[in-house]
C-alpha positions in Angstrom: 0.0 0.0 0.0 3.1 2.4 0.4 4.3 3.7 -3.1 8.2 3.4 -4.5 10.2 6.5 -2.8 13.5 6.8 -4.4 13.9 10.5 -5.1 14.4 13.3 -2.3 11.4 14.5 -4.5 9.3 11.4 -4.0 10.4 11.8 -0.6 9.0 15.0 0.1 5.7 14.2 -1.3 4.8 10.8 -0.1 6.4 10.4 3.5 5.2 13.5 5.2 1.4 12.3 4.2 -0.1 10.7 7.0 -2.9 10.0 4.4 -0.6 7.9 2.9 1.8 6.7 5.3 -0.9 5.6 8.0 -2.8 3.1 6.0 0.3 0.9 5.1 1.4 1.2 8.8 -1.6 -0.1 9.4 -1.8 -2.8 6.7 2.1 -3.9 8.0 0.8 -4.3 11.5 -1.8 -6.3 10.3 0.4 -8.9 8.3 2.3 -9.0 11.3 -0.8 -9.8 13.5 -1.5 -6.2 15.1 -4.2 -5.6 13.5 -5.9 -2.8 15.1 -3.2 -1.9 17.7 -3.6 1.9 18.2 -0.8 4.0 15.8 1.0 6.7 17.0 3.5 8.8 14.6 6.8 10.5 16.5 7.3 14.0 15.0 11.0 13.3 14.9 13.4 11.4 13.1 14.7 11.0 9.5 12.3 8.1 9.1 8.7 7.5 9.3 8.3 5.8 13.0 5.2 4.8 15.0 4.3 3.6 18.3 2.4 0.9 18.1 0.3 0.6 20.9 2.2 0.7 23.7 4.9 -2.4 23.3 6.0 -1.5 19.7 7.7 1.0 18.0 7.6 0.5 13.5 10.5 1.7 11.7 9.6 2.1 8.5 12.3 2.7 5.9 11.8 3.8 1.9 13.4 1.9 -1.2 16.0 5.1 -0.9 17.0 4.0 2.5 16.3 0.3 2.3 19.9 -0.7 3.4 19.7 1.7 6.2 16.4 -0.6 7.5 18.8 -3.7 6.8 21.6 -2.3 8.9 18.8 -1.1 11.6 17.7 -4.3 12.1 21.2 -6.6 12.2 22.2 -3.9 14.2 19.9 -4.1 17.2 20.0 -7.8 17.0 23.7 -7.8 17.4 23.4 -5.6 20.7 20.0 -7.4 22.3 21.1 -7.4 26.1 24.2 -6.4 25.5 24.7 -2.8 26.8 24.4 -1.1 30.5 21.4 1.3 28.7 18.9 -0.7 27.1 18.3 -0.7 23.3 15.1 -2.1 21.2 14.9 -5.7 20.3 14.1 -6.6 17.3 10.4 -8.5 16.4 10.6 -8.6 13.3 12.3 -7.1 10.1 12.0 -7.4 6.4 10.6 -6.5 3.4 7.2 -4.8 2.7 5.9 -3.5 -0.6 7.6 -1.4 -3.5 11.1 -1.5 -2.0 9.9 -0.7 1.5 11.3 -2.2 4.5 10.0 -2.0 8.5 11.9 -3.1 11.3 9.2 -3.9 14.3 11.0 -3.5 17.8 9.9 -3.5 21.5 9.4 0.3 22.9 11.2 2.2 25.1 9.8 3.8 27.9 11.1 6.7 29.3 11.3 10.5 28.7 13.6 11.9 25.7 16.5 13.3 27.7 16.8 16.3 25.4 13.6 17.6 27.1 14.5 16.4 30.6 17.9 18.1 30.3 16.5 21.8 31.8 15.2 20.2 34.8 17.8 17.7 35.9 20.5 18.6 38.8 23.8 18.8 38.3 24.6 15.2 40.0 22.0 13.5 37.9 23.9 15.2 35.0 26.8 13.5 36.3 25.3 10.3 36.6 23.9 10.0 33.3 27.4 11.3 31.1 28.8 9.0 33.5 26.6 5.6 32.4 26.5 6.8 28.5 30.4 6.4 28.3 30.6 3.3 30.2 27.9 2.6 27.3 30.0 3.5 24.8 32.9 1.7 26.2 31.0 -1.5 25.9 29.3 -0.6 22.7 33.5 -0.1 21.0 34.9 -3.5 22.5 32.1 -5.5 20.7 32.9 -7.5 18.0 32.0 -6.1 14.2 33.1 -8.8 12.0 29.4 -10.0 12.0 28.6 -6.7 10.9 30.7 -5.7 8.3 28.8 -6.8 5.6 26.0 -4.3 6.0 27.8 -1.5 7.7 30.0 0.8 5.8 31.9 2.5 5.5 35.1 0.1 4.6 37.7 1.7 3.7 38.1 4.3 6.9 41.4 5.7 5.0 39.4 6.4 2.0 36.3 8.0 3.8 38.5 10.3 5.7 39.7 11.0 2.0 36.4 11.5 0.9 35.2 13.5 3.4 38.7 15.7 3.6 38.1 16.6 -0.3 34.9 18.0 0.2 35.1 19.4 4.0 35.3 23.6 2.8 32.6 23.0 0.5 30.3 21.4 3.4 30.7 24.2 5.6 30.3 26.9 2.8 27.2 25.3 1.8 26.0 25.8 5.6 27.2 28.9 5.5 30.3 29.1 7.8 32.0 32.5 7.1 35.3 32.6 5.2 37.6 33.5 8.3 36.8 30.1 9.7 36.6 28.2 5.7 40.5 28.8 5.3 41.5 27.4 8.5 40.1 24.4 7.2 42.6 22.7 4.9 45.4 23.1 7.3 43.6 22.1 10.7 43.3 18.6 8.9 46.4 18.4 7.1 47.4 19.1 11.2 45.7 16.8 13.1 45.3 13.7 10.7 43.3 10.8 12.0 44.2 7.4 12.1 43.7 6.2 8.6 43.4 2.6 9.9 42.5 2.5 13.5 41.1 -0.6 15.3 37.1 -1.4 13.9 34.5 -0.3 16.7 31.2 -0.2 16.2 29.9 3.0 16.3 26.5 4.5 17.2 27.3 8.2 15.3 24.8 10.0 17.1 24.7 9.8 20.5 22.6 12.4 21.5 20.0 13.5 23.8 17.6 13.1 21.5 18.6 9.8 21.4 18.7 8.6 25.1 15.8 8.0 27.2 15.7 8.1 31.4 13.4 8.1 33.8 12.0 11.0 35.3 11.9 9.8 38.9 15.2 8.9 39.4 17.1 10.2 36.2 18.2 7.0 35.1 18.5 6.1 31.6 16.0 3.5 29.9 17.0 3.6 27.0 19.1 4.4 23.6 18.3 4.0 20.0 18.3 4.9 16.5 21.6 2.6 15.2 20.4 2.9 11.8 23.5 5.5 10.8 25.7 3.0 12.4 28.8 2.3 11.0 32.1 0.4 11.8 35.5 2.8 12.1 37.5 4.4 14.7 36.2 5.1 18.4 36.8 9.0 18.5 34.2 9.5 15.7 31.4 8.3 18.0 32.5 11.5 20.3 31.5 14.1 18.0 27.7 14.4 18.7 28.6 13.1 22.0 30.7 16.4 22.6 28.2 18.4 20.6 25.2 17.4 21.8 25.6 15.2 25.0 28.2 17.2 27.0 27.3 20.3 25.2 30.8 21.9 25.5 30.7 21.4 29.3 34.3 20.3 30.3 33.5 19.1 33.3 31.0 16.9 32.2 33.0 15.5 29.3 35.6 14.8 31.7 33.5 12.9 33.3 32.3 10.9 30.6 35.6 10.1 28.9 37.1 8.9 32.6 33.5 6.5 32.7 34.8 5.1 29.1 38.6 4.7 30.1 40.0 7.1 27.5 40.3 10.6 26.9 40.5 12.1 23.3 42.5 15.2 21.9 40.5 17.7 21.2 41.8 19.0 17.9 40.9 15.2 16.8 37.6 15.2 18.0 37.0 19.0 16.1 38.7 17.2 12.9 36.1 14.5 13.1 33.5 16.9 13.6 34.7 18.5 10.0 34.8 15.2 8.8 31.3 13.9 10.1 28.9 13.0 7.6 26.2 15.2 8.8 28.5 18.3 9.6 27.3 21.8 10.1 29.6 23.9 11.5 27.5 27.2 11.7 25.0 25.4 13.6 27.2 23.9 16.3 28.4 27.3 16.3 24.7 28.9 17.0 24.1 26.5 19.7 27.7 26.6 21.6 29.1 29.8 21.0 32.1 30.3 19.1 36.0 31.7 21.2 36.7 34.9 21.0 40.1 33.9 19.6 38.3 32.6 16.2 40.4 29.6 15.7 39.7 26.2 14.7 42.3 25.3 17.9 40.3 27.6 20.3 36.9 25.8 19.0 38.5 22.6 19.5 39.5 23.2 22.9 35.9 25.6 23.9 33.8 22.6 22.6 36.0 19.3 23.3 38.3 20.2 25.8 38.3 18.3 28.9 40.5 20.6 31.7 39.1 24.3 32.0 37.0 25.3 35.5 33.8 24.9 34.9 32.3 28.6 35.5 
């Protein structure tokens, strides 16, 4: 009942349509014997996803994202009871109709941290950076091999390549003013990951968004959306985990990275953040605050650093 998606304009016609969208979550849930369960679409995400009633979550994934749903779903079976904060499990995955595929998982319970963050102490902040890098930690040491086969990107020398040669251009595009744009080149050049570091499977956006807890006592329940997950080196997961977990607080990132056992330069952590597939500098920017100093060393150390008082 869902029709082919392959186009970003196909896309943007078919899968923000509830009119269209709703009755083949509905016809799915009935071939997989919820008929009539009560759906419920979440506002976010770069997939269609519904509760389903209030045990299930549906993942639905377009023919232009089909592997994405493939990797989704080996992906949370690989980690079933495996890490400190819980993660779906999978029901069932597969194929639907016209290149569609769905990924039915158990639900989460819990409230979205990023909307919990305002109204948690700072001990319970504590806590929490605390038990998402002793997540991480055990998320990196698992094995990928039976991964590899659906989880790119390969080659790690050759992404950072790819994503080195078009860096300047990514940020322009954003809108990142020139001062910053020619710093660019020779930050990288600079720094220069590891162009074969050991495989981890990484996560790629751990967020808040991301991480459920409990609001009674701040505890997380939960952590999902793997399906960006890829296998490559350990300091790429720290990205949104600087960005958008810590939030430039180096007190709390401290914190984190003793939980995880290893703390990362900052200038490597900023290169991956250039390097990042879904990079935006100017935003990042808008929602930390840029040095006064406006270098890409300064920005390095303002948003990854680890030793400054905390004010």
């Amino acid at each position: 009942m869902l029709p082919l998606v392959e186009t970003d304009e196909d896309w943007d016609a078919i899968v923000p349509d509830e009119t269209v969208m709703r009755p083949g979550a509905a016809d799915l849930c009935a071939r997989l014997g919820l008929a009539g369960a009560p759906l419920t679409r979440f506002p976010d995400g770069s997939q269609p996803v519904y509760a389903v009633g209030d045990e299930h979550v549906l993942k639905l994934f377009p023919a232009a994202a089909a592997r994405a749903g493939v990797a989704e779903g080996r992906v949370l079976t690989h980690l079933q009871g495996r890490l400190p904060i819980p993660t779906p499990r999978v029901r069932d995955c597969g194929s639907y109709e016209n290149g569609w595929r769905y990924v039915l998982m158990s639900r989460l319970h819990g409230e979205n941290l990023a909307g919990a963050w305002g109204r948690t102490a700072r001990a319970d902040r504590e806590r929490l950076v605390a038990e998402v890098g002793e997540t991480l930690a055990v998320l990196h040491s698992l094995d990928t091999d039976p991964l590899a086969d659906v989880l790119g990107p390969g080659d790690w020398g050759a992404f950072l390549d790819r994503q080195a040669a078009g860096a300047v251009a990514r940020q322009r595009a954003h809108g990142l003013p020139s001062a910053w744009l020619e710093q660019i080149p020779d930050f990288l050049d600079a720094v220069r990951p590891p162009r074969a570091p050991h495989p981890c499977l990484l996560h790629t956006e751990v967020m808040r968004q991301h991480v459920l807890v409990d609001p009674d006592t701040w505890r997380p329940t939960g952590l999902f959306d793997f399906e960006p997950a890829m296998i490559g080196d350990r300091a790429y997961d720290f990205v949104a985990v600087g960005l958008f977990v810590t939030g430039g607080d180096p007190a709390l990132l401290a914190g984190l990275t003793e939980s995880y056992g290893h703390t990362f330069e900052p200038a490597e952590l900023l290169a991956y953040t250039l390097l990042h597939v879904y990079s935006d500098l100017p935003w990042y920017m808008r929602e930390l605050g840029t040095p006064a100093e406006g270098s890409l060393e300064s920005l390095a150390e303002a948003w990854f650093g680890t030793s400054r008082p905390r004010e």
